[in-house]
N, C-alpha and C positions, 0 to 999 in steps of 0.2 A: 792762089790762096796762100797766101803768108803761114807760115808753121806747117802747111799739110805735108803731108810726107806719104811714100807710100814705097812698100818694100820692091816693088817691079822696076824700082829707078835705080838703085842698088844692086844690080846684077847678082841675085839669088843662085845660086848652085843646089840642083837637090841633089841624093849621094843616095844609092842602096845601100843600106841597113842591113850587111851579110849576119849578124850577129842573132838579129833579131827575126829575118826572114825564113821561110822554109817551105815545107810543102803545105802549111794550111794557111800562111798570110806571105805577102812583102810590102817591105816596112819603106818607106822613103823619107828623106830627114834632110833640113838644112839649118842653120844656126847664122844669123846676120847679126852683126853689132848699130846700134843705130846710134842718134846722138844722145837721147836717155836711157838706152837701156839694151839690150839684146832679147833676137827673138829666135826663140827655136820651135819649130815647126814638122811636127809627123804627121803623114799619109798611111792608114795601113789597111791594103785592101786585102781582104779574107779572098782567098783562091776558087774557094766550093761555096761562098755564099753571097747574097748579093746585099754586102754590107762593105762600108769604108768608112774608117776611122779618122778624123782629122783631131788630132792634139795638141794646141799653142803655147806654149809656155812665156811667160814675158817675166824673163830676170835681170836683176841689176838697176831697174828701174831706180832714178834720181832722187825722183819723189817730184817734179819739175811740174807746178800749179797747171790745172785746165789742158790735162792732155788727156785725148780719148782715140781708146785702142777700139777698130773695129774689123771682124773677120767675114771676110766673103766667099761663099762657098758656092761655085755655080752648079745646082742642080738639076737635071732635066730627069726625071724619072718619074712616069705615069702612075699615081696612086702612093708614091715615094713618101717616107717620113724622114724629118729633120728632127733631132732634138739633142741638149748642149744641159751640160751637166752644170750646176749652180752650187753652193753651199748650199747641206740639208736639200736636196734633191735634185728631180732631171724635169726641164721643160721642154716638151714640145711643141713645137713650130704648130701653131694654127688650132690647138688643143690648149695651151696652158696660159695664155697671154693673160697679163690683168687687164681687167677692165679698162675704160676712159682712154684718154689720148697722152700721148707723152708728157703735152703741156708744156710751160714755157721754158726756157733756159737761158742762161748768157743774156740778160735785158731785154732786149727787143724778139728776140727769138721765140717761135712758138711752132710747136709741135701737136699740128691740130688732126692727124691722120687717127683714126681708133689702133690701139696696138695691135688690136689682132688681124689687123689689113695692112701694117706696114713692109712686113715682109713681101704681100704678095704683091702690093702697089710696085716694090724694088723690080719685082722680079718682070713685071708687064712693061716697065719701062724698057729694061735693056734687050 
């Protein structure tokens, strides 16, 4: 696929976060330069609770037309909630979805899945 890109191809380094880690979380963190933009990346999982934190920052971005950022996060955890912070609030996975289906994009493309089964569809496939 022409333009796709994906950070696993880049030899990623992650690096403990002595600064920010301690006895109630540890932090993990790695920062990769790509060819539009750089991505920094924290993990911080809480030591006494059963929470983990994922953080992406994407700086320096070009401004480079028809480029989409997308974060995969593999979770297996029975009864688990997922939810990802937006301007003006927090959505969660399988609670906050809009209505109807993505719908079309880029011409011919269509996005005929309801939103709030796309996630899970991902998740049965792999």
């Amino acid at each position: 696929m022409e333009g796709f890109d994906r950070l696993g191809r880049h030899g990623v380094s992650w690096g403990l976060e002595a600064a920010e880690s301690g006895p109630l979380k540890s932090v993990f963190r790695f920062e990769k330069k790509l060819s539009n933009c750089t991505v920094e990346e924290k993990i911080v999982v809480y030591n006494h609770l059963k929470r983990i934190d994922c953080e992406v920052c994407i700086q320096d971005w070009d401004g480079a037309p028809y480029r989409e950022f997308r974060l995969a996060v593999p979770i297996s955890a029975a009864d688990g909630r997922v939810a990802y912070e937006v301007p003006m609030g927090i959505v969660e996975v399988g609670r906050s979805e809009i209505s109807g289906t993505g719908g079309p994009a880029y011409g011919s493309l269509n996005y005929d899945e309801p939103c709030s089964e796309i996630g899970r569809a991902r998740s049965r496939i792999s």
